[in-house]
N, CA, C, O and CB atoms as a CASP TS submission, in Angstrom:
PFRMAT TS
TARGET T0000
AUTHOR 0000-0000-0000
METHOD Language model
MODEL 1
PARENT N/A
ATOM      1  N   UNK     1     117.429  71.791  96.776  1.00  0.00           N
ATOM      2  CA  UNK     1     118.445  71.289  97.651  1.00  0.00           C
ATOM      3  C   UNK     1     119.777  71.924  97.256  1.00  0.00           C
ATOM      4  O   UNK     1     120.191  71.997  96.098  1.00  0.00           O
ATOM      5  CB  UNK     1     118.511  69.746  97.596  1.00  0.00           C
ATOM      6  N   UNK     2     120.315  72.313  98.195  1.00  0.00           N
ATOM      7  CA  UNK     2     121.709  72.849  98.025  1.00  0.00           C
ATOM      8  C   UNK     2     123.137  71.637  97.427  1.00  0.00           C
ATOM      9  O   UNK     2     123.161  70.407  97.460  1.00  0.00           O
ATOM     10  CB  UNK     2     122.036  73.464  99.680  1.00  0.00           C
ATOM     11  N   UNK     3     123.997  72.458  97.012  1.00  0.00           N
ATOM     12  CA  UNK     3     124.927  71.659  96.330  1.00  0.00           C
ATOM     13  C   UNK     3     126.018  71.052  97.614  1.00  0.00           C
ATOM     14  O   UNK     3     126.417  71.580  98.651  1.00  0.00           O
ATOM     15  CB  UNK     3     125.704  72.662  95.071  1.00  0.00           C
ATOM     16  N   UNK     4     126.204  70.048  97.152  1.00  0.00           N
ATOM     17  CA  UNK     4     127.060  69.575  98.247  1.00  0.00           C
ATOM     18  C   UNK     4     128.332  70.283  98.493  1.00  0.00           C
ATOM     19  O   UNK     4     128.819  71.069  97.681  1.00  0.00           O
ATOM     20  CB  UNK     4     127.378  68.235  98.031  1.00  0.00           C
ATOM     21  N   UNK     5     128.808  70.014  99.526  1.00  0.00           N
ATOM     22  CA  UNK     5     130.463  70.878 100.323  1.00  0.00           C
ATOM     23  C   UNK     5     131.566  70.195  99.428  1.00  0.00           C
ATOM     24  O   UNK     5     131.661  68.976  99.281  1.00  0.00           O
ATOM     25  CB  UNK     5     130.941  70.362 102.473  1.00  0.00           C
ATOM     26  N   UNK     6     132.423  71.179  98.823  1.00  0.00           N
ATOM     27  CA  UNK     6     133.213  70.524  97.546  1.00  0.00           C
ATOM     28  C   UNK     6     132.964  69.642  96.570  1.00  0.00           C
ATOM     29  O   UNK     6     133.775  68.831  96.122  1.00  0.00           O
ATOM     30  CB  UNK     6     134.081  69.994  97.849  1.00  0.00           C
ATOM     31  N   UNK     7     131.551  69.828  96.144  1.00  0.00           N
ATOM     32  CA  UNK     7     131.488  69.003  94.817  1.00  0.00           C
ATOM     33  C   UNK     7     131.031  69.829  93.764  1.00  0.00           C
ATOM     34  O   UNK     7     129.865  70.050  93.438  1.00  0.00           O
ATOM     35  CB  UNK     7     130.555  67.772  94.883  1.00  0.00           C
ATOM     36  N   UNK     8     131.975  70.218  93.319  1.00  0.00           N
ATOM     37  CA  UNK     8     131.819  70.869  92.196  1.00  0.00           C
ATOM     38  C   UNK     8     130.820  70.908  90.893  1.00  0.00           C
ATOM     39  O   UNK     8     130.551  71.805  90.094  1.00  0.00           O
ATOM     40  CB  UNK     8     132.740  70.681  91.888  1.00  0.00           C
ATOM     41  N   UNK     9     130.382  69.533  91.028  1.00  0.00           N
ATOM     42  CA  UNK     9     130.098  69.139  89.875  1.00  0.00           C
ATOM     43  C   UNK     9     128.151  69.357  89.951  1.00  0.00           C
ATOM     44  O   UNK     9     127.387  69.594  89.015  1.00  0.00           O
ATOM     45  CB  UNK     9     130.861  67.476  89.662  1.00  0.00           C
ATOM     46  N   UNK    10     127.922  69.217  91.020  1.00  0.00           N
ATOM     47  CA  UNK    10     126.750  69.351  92.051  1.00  0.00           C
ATOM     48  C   UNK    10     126.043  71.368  91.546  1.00  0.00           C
ATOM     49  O   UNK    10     124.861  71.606  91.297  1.00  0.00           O
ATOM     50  CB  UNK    10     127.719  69.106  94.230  1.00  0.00           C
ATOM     51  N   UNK    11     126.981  72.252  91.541  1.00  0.00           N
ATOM     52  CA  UNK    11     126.706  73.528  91.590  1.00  0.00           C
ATOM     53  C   UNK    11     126.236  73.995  90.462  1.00  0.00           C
ATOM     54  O   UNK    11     125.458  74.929  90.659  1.00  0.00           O
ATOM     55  CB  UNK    11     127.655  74.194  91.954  1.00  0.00           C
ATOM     56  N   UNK    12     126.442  73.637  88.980  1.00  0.00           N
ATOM     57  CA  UNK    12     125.901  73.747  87.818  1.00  0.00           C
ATOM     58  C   UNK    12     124.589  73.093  87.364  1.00  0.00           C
ATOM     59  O   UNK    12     124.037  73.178  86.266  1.00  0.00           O
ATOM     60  CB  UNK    12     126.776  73.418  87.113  1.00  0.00           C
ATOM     61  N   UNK    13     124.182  72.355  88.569  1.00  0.00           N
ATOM     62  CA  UNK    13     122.836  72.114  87.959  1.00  0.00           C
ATOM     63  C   UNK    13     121.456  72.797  89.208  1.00  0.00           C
ATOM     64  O   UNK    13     120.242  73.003  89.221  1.00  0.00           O
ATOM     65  CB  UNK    13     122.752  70.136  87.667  1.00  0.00           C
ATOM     66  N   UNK    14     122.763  72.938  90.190  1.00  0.00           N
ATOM     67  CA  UNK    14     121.959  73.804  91.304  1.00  0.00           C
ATOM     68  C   UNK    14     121.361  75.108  90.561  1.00  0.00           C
ATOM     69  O   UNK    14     120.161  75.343  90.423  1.00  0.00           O
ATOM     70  CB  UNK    14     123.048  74.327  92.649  1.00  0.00           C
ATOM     71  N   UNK    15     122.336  75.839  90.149  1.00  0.00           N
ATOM     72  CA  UNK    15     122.454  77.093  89.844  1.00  0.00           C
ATOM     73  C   UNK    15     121.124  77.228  87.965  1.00  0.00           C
ATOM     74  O   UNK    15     120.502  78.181  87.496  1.00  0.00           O
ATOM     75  CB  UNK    15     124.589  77.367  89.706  1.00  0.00           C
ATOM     76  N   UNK    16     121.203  76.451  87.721  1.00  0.00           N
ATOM     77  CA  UNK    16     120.553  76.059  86.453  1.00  0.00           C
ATOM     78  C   UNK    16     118.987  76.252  86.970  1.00  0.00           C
ATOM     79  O   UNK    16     118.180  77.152  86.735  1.00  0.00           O
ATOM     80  CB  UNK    16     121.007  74.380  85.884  1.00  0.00           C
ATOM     81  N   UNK    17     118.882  75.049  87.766  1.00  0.00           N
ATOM     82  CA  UNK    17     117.712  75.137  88.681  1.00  0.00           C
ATOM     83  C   UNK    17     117.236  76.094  89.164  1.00  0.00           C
ATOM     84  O   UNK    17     116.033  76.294  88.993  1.00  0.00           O
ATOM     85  CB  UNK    17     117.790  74.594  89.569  1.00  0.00           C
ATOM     86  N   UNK    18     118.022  77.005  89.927  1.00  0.00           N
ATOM     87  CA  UNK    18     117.466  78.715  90.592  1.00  0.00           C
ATOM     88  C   UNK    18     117.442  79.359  89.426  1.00  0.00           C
ATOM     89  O   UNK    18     116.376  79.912  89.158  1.00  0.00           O
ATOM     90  CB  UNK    18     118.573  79.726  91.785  1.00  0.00           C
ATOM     91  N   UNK    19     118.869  79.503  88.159  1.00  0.00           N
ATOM     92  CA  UNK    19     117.880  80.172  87.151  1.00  0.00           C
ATOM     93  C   UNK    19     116.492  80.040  86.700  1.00  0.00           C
ATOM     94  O   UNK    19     115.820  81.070  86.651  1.00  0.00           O
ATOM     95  CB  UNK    19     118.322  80.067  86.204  1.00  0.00           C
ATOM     96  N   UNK    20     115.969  78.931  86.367  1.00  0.00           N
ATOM     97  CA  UNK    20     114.897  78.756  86.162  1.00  0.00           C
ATOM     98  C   UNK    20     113.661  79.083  86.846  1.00  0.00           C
ATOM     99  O   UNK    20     112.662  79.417  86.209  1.00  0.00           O
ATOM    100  CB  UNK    20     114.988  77.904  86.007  1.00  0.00           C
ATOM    101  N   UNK    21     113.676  79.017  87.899  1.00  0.00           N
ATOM    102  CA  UNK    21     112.867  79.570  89.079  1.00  0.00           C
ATOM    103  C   UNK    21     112.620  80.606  89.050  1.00  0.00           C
ATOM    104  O   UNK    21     111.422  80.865  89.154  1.00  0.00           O
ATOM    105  CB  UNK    21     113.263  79.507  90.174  1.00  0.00           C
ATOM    106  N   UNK    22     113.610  81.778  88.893  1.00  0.00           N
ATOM    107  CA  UNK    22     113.694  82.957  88.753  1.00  0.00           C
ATOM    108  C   UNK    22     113.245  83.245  87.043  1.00  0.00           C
ATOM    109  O   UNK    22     112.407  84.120  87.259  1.00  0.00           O
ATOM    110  CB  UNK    22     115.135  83.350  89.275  1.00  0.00           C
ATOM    111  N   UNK    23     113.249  83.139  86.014  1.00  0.00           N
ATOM    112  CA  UNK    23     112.693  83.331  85.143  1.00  0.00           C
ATOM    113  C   UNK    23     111.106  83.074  84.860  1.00  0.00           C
ATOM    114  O   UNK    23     110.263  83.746  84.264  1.00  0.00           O
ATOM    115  CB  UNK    23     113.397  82.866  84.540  1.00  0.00           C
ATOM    116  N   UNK    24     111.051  81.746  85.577  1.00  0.00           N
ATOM    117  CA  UNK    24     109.481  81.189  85.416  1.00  0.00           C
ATOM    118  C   UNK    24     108.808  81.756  86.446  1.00  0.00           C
ATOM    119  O   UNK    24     107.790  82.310  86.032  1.00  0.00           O
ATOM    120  CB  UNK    24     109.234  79.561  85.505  1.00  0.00           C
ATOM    121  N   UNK    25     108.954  81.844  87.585  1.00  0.00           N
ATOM    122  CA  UNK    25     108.191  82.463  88.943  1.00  0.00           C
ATOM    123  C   UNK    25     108.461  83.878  88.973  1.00  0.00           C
ATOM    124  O   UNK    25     107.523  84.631  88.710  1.00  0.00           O
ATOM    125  CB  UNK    25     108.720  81.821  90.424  1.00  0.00           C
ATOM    126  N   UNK    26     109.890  84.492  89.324  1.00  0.00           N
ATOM    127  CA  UNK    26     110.025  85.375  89.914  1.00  0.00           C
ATOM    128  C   UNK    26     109.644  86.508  88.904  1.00  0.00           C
ATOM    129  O   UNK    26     108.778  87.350  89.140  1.00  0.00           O
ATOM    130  CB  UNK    26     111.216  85.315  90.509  1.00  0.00           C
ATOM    131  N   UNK    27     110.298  86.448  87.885  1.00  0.00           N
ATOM    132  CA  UNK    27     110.077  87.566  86.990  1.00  0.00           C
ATOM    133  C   UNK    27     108.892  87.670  86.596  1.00  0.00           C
ATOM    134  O   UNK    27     108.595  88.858  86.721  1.00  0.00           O
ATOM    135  CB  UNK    27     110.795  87.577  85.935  1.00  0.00           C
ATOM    136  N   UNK    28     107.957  87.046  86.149  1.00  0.00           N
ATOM    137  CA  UNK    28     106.474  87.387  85.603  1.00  0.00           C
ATOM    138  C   UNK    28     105.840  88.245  87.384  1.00  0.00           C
ATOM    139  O   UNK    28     104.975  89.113  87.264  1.00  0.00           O
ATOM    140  CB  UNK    28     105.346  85.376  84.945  1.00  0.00           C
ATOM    141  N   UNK    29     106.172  88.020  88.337  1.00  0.00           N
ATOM    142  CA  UNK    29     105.904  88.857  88.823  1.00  0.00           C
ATOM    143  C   UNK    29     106.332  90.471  89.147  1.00  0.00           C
ATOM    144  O   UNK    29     105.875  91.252  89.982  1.00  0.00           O
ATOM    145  CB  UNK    29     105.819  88.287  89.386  1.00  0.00           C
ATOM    146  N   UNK    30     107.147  90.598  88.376  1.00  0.00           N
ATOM    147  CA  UNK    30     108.011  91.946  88.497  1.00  0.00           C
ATOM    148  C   UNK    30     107.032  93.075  88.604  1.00  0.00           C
ATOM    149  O   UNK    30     106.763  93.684  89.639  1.00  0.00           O
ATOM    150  CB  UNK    30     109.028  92.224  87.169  1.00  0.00           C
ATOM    151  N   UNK    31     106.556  93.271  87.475  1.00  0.00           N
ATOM    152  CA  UNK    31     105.589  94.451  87.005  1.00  0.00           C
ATOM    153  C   UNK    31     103.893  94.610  87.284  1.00  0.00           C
ATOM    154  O   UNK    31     103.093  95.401  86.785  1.00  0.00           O
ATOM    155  CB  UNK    31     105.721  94.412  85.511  1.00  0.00           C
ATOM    156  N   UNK    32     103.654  93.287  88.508  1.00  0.00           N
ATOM    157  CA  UNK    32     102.365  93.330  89.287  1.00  0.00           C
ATOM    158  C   UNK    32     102.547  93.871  90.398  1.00  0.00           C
ATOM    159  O   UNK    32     103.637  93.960  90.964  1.00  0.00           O
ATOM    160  CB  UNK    32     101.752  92.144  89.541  1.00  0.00           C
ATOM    161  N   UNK    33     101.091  94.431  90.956  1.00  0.00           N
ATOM    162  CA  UNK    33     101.188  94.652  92.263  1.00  0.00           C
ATOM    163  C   UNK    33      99.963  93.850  92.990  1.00  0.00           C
ATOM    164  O   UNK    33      98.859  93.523  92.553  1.00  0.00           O
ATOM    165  CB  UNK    33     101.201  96.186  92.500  1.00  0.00           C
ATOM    166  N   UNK    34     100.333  93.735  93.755  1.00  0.00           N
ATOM    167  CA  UNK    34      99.803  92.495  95.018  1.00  0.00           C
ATOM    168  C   UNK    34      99.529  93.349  96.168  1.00  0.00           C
ATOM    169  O   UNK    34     100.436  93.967  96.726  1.00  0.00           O
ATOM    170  CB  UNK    34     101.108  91.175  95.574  1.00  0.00           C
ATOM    171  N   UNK    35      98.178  93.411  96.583  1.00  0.00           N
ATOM    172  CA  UNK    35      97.462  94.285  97.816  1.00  0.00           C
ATOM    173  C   UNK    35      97.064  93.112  99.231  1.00  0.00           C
ATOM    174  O   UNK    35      96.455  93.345 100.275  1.00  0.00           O
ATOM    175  CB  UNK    35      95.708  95.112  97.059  1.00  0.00           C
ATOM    176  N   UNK    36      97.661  91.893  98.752  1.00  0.00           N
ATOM    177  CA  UNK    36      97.284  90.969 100.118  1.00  0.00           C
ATOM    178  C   UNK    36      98.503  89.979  99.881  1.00  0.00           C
ATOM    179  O   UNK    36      98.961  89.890  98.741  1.00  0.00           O
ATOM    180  CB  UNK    36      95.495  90.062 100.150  1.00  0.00           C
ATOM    181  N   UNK    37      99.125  89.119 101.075  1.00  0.00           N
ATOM    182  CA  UNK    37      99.816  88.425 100.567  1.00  0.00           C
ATOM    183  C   UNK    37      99.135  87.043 100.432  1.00  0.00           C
ATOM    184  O   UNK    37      99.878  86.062 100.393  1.00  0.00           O
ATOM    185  CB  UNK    37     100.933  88.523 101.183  1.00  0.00           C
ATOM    186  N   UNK    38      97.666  86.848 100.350  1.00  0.00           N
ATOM    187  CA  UNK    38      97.308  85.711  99.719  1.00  0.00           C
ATOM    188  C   UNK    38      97.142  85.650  98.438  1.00  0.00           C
ATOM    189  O   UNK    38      97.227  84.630  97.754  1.00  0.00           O
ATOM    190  CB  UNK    38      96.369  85.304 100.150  1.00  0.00           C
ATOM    191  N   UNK    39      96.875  86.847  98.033  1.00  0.00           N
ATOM    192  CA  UNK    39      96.830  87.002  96.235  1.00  0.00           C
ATOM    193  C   UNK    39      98.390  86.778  95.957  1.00  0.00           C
ATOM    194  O   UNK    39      98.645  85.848  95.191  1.00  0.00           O
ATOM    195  CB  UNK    39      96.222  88.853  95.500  1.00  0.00           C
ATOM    196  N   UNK    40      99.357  87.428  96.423  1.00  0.00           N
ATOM    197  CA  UNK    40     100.639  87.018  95.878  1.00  0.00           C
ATOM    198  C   UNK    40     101.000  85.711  96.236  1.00  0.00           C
ATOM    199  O   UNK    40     101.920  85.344  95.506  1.00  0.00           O
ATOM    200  CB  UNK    40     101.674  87.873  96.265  1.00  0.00           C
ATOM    201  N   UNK    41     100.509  84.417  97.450  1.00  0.00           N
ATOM    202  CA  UNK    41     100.701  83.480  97.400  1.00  0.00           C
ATOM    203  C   UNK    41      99.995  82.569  96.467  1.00  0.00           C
ATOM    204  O   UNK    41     100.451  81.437  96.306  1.00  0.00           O
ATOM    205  CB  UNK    41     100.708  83.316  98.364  1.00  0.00           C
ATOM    206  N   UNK    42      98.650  83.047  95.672  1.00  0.00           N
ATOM    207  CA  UNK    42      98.433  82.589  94.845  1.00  0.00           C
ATOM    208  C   UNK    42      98.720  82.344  93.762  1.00  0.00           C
ATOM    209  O   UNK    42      98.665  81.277  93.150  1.00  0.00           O
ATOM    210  CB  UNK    42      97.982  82.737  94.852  1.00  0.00           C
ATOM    211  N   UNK    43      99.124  83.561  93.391  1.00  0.00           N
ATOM    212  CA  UNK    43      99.866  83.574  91.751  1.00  0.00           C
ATOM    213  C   UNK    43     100.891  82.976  91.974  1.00  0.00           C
ATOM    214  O   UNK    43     101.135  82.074  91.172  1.00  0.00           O
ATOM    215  CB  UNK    43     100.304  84.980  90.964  1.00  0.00           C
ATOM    216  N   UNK    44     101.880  83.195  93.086  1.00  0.00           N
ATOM    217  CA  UNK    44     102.921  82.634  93.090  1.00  0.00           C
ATOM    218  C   UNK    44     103.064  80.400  93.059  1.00  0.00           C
ATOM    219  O   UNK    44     103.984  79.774  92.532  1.00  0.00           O
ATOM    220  CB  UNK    44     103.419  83.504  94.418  1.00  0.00           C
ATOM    221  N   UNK    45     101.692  79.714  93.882  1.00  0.00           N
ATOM    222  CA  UNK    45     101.275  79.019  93.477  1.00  0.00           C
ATOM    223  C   UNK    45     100.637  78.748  91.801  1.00  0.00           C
ATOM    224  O   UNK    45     101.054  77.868  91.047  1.00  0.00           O
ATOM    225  CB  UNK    45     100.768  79.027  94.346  1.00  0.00           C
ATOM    226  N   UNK    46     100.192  79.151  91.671  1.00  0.00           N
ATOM    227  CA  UNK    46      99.537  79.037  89.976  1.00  0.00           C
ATOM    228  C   UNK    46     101.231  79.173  88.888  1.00  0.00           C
ATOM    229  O   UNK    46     101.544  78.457  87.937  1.00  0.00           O
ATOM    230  CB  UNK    46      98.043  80.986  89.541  1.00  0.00           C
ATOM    231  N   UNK    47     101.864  80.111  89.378  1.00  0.00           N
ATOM    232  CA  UNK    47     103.100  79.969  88.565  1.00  0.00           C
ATOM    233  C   UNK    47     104.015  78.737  89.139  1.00  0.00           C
ATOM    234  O   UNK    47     104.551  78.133  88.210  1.00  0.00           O
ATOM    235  CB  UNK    47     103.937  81.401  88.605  1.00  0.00           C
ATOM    236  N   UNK    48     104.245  78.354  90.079  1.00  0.00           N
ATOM    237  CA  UNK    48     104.756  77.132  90.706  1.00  0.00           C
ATOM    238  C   UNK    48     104.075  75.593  89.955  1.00  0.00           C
ATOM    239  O   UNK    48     104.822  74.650  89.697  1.00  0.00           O
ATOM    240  CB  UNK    48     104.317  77.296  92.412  1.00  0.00           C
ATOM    241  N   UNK    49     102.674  75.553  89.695  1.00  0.00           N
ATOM    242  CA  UNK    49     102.358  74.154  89.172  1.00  0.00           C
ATOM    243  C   UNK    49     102.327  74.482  87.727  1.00  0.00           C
ATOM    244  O   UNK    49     101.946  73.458  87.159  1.00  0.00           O
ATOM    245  CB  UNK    49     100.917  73.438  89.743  1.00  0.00           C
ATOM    246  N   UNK    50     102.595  75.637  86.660  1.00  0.00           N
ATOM    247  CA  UNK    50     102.862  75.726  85.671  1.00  0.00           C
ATOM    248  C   UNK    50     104.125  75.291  84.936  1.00  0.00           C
ATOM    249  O   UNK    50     104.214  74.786  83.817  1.00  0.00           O
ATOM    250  CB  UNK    50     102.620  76.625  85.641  1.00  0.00           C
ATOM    251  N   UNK    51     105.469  75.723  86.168  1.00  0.00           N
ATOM    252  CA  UNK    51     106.430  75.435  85.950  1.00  0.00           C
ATOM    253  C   UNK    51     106.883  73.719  86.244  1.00  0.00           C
ATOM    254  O   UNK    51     107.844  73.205  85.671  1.00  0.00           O
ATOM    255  CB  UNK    51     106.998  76.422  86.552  1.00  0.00           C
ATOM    256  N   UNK    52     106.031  73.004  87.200  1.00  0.00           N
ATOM    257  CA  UNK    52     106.380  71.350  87.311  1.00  0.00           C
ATOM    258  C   UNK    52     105.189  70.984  86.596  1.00  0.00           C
ATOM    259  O   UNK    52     104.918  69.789  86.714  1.00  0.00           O
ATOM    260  CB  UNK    52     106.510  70.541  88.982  1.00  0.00           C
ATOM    261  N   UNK    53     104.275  71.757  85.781  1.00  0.00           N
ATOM    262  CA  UNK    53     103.595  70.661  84.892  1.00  0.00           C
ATOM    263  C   UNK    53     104.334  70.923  83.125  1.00  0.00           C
ATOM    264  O   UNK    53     104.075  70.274  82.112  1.00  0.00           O
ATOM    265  CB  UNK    53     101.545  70.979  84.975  1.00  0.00           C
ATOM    266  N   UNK    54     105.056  71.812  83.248  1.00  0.00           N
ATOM    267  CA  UNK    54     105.931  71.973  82.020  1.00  0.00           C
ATOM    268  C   UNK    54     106.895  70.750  81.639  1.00  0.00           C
ATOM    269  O   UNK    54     107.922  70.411  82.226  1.00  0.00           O
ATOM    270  CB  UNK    54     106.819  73.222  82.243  1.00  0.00           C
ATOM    271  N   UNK    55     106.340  70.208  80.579  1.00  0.00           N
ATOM    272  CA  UNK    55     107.264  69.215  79.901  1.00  0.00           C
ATOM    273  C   UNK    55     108.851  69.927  79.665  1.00  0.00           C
ATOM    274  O   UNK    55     108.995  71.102  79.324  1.00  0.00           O
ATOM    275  CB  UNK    55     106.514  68.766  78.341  1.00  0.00           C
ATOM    276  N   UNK    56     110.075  68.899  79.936  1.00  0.00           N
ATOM    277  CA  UNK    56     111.225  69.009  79.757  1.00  0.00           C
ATOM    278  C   UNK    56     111.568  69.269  78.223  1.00  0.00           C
ATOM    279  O   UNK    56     111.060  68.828  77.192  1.00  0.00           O
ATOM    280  CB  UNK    56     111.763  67.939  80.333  1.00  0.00           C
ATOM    281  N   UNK    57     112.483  70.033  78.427  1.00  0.00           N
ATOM    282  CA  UNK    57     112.777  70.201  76.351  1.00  0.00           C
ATOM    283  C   UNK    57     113.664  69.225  75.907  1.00  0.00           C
ATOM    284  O   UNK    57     114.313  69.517  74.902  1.00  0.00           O
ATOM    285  CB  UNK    57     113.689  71.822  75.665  1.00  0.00           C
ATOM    286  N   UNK    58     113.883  67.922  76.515  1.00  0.00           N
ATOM    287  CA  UNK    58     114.732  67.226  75.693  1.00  0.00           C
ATOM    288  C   UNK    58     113.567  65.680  76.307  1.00  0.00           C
ATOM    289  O   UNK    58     113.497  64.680  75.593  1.00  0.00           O
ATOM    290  CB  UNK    58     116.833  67.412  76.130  1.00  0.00           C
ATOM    291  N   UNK    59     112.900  65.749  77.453  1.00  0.00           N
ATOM    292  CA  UNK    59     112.083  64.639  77.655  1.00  0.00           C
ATOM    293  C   UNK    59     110.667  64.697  77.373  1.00  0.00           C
ATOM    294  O   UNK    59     110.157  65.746  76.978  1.00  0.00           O
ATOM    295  CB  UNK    59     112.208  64.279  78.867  1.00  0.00           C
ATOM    296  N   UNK    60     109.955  63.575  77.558  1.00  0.00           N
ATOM    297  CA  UNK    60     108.720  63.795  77.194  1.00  0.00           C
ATOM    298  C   UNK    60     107.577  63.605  78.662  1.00  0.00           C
ATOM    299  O   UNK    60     106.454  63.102  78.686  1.00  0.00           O
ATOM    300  CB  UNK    60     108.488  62.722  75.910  1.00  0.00           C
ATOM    301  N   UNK    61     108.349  64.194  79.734  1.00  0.00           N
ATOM    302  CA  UNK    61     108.107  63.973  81.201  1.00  0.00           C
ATOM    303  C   UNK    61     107.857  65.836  81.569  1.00  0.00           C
ATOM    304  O   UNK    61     108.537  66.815  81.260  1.00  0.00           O
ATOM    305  CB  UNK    61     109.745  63.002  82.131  1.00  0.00           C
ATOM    306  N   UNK    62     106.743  65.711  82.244  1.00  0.00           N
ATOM    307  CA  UNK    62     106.895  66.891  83.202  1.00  0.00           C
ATOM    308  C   UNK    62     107.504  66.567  84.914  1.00  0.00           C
ATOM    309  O   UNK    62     107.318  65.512  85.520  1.00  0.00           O
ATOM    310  CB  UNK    62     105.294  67.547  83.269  1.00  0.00           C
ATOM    311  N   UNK    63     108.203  67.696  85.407  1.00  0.00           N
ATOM    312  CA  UNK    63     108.836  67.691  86.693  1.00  0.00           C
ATOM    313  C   UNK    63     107.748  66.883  87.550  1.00  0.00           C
ATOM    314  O   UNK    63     108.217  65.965  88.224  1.00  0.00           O
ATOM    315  CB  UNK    63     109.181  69.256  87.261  1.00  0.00           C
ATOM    316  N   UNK    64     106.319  67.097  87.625  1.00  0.00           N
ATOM    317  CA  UNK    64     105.058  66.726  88.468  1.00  0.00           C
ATOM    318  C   UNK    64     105.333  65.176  88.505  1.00  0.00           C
ATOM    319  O   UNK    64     105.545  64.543  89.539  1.00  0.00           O
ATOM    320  CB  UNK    64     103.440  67.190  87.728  1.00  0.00           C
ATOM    321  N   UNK    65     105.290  64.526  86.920  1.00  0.00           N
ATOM    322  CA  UNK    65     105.258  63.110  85.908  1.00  0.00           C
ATOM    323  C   UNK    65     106.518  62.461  86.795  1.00  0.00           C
ATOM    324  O   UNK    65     106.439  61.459  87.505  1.00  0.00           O
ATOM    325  CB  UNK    65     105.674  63.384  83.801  1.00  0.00           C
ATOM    326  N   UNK    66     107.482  63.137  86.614  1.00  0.00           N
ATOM    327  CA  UNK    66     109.240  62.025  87.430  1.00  0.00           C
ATOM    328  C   UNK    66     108.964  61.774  88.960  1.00  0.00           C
ATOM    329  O   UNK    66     109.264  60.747  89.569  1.00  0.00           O
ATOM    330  CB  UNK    66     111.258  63.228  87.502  1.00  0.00           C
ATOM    331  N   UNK    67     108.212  63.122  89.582  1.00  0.00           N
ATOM    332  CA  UNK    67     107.889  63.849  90.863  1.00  0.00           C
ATOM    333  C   UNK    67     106.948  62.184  92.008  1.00  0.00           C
ATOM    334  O   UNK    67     107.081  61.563  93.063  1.00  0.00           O
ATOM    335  CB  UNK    67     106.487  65.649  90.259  1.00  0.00           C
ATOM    336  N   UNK    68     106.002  62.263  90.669  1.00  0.00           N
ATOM    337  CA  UNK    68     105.131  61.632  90.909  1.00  0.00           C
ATOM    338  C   UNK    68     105.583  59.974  90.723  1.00  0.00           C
ATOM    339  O   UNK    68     104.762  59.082  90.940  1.00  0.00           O
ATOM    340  CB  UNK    68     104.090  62.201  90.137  1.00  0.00           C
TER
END
């Protein structure tokens, strides 16, 4: 979800969030190649429930666990 219209305070955890995305999803795919886009929707799934079944580093909750 996007950060709200002038709230400042809202954009640092947005932006935290897309980093993460981009480190956990996007980049492990950098250096593959993908010949269908169901194989790349797969991995891209399989890296998606890796990253919300990953326990928090300060909680003892995964994203799936609060989700759920």
């Amino acid at each position: 979800m996007p950060a709200r219209v002038r709230k400042a305070r809202d954009k640092a955890l947005v932006e935290n969030a897309v980093r993460l995305v981009y480190q956990r999803i996007y980049a492990p795919l950098r250096d593959r190649r993908f010949f269908t886009l169901a194989e790349l929707n797969e991995t891209i799934s399989e890296l998606t429930e890796d990253h919300n079944n990953r326990p928090f580093s300060r909680l003892a909750h995964s994203r799936r666990e609060l989700f759920e």
